[in-house]
C-alpha positions in Angstrom: 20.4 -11.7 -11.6 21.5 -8.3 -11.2 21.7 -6.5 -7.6 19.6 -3.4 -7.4 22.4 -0.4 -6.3 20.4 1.2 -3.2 20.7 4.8 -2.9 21.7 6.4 0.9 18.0 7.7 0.8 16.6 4.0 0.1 18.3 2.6 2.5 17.1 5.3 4.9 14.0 4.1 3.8 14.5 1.0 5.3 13.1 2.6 9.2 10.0 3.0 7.5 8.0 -0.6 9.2 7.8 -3.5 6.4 9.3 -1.0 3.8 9.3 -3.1 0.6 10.6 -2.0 -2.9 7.6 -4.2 -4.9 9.1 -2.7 -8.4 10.4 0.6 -9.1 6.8 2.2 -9.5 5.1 0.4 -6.7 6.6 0.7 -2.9 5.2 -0.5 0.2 5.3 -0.5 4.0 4.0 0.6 7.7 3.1 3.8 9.0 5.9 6.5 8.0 7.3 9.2 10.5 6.0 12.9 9.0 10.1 13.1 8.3 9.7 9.9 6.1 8.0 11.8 3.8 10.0 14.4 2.4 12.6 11.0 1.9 10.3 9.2 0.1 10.0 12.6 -2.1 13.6 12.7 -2.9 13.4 8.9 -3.9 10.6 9.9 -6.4 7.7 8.9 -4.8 5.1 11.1 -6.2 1.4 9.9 -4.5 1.0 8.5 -0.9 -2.0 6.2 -0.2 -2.8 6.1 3.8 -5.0 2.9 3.9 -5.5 3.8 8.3 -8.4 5.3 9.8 -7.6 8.9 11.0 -8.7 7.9 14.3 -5.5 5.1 14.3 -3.1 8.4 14.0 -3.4 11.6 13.7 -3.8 11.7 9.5 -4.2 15.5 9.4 -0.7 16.1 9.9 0.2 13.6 7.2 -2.0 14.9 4.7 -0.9 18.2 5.9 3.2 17.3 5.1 2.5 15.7 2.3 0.7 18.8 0.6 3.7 20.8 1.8 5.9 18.4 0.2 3.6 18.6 -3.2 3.1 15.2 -3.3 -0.3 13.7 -4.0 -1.8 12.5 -1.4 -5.2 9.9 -0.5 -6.6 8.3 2.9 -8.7 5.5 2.0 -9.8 4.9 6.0 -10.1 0.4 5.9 -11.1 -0.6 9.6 -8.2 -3.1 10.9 -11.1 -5.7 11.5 -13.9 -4.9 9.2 -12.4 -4.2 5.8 -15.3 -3.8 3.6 -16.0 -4.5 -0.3 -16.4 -1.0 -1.1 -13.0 -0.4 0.7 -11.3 -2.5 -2.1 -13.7 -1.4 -5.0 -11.9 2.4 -4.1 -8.8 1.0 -3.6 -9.0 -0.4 -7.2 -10.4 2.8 -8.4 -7.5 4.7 -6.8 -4.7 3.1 -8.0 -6.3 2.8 -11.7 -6.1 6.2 -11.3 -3.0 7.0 -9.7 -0.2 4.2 -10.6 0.2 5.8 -13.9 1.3 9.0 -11.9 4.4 7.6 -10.9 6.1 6.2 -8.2 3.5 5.6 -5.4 4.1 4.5 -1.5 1.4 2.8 -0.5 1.0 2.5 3.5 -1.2 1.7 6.7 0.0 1.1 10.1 2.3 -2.2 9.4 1.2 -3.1 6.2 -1.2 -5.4 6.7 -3.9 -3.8 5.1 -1.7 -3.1 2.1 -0.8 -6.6 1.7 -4.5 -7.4 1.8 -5.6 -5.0 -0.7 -2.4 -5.5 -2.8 -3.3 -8.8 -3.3 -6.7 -8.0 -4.5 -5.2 -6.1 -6.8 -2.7 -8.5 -8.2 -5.7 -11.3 -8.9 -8.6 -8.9 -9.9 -6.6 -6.3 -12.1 -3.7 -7.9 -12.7 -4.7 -11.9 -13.6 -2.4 -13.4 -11.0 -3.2 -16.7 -9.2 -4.5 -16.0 -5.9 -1.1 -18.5 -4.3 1.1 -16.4 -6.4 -0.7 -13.3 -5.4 -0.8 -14.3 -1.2 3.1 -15.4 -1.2 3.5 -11.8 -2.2 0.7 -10.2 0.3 2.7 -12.1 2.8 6.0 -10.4 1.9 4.4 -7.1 2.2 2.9 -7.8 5.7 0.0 -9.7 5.3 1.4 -12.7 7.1 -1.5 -14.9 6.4 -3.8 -12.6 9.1 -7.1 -15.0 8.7 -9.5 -12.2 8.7 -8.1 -10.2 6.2 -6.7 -13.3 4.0 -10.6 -14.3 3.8 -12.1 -11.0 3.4 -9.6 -11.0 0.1 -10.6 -14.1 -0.9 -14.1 -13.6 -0.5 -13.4 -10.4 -2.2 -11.7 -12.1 -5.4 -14.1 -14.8 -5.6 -17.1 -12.3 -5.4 -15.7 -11.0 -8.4 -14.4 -13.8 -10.2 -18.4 -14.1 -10.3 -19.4 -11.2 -12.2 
């Protein structure tokens, strides 16, 4: 297997809680500093998705840098503890619609959330096994949180359904 070369602003990157590199269109991780941003930019991140509340952090100025910054930018506000179906239906709507724009950092406070709604995504959009889909969740910062494992699940299954 070949080693990924890490550029100096990738491995800046790293400060940025849970960071992960999922592929090269899809990066993941915690809440970024506003300075994070204009990093993530020069890597070729091109949309941010905030998954946190504004009320968990003050989201104006991050929409605010981001704008500066020209990158496109989305807060889909998911409550810590009450994630709600429509909170994943416009999560899957969002990145239907924004993936294809290139590289995209996806984010919430430790990325929790984002390993939640990531592995909707992977089992509802993307035909993965759910196992398959939570060992990655996990690596992204899901680490198996009950609440949020079974809200997915429920989630998946609800859909599996239809």
């Amino acid at each position: 297997m070949a080693l990924i070369e890490k550029t100096a602003g990738q491995q800046s990157l790293t400060v940025i809680p849970s960071f992960l590199k999922l592929n090269d269109e899809v990066w993941t991780g915690g809440q970024p500093a506003l300075d994070h941003l204009a990093r993530l930019k020069a890597e070729g991140v091109k949309v941010v998705i905030n998954l946190r509340p504004h009320g968990e952090h003050n989201g104006d100025n991050e929409a605010a840098k981001a704008k500066e910054l020209g990158l496109s930018y989305f807060n889909l506000p998911v409550v810590y503890n009450q994630p709600k179906p429509e909170d994943a239906d416009a999560f899957l709507k969002l990145t239907d619609e924004h993936l294809k724009d290139g590289r995209v950092f996806i984010h919430c406070a430790a990325a929790i959330r984002v390993g939640a709604f990531w592995m909707i995504r992977r089992v509802v959009r993307d035909g993965w096994e759910y196992e398959r889909a939570l060992e990655e969740a996990n690596k992204i910062g899901l680490r198996n949180r009950p609440h949020l494992v079974e809200f997915a699940r429920s989630y998946i299954e609800s859909r599996r359904k239809k």
